[in-house]
C-alpha positions as CSV (number, residue, x, y, z in Angstrom):
1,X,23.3,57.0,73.1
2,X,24.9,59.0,70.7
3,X,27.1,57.2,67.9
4,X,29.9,60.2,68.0
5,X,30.5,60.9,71.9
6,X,28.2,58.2,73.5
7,X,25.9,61.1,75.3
8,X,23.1,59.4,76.4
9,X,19.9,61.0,75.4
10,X,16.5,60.4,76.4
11,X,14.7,61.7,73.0
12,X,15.1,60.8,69.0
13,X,15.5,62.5,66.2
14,X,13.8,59.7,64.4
15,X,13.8,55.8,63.8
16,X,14.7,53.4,60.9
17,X,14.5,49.2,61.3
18,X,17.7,47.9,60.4
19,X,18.8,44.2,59.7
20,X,21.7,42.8,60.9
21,X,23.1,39.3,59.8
22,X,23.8,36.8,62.9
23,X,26.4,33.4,62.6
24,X,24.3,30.9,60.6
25,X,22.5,28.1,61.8
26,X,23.5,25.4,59.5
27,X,22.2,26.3,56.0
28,X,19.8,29.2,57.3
29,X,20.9,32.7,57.7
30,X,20.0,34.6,60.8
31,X,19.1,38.5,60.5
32,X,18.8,40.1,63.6
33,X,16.3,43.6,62.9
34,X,16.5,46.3,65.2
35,X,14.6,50.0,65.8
36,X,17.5,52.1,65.5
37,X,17.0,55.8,66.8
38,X,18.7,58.9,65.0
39,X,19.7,61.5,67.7
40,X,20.6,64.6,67.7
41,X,23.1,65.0,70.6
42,X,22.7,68.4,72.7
43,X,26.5,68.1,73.5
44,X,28.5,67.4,70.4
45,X,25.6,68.8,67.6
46,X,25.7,66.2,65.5
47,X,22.7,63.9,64.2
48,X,24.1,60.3,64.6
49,X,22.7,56.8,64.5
50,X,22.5,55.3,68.6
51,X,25.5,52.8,69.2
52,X,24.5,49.1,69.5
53,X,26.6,48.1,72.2
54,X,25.7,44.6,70.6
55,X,26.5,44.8,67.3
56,X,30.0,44.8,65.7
57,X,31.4,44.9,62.5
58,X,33.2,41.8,61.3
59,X,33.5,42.6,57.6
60,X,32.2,45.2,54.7
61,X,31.8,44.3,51.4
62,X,34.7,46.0,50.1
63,X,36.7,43.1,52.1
64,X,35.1,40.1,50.1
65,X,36.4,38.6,47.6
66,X,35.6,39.8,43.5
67,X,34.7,37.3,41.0
C-alpha cells in the first residue's frame, strides 16, 4: 500500500527491517521489527514507505523532554 495515496500495489521497490518500540512489559522493552517494502506507486509517482495500518505514532523525539 502506498504511504502517500494508499494505492495498493502488488510489487516493491525494495525492503528495509525496521524496529518499532511496543508498551513495556514491566522493566523490559518490547521492539516490534518489521519488513517494510518501498513502492513506487504507478498512480501518484512517488517512491514511498507501505503504510502499517498497525503502527502509530505516539511521540518523536523532538517532544521529549531536554536535560
Amino acid at each position: 500500500m502506498c504511504g502517500c495515496c494508499g494505492a495498493v500495489h502488488r510489487s516493491h521497490y525494495d525492503k528495509k527491517e525496521q524496529q518499532t518500540r511496543d508498551l513495556s512489559c514491566g522493566d523490559a522493552r518490547i521492539y516490534l521489527e518489521a519488513e517494510v517494502r518501498r513502492v513506487k506507486c504507478k498512480k501518484c509517482g512517488t517512491v514511498k514507505r507501505e503504510k502499517l495500518p498497525w503502527r502509530r505514532i505516539l511521540f518523536t523525539r523532538s517532544d521529549l523532554p531536554t536535560m
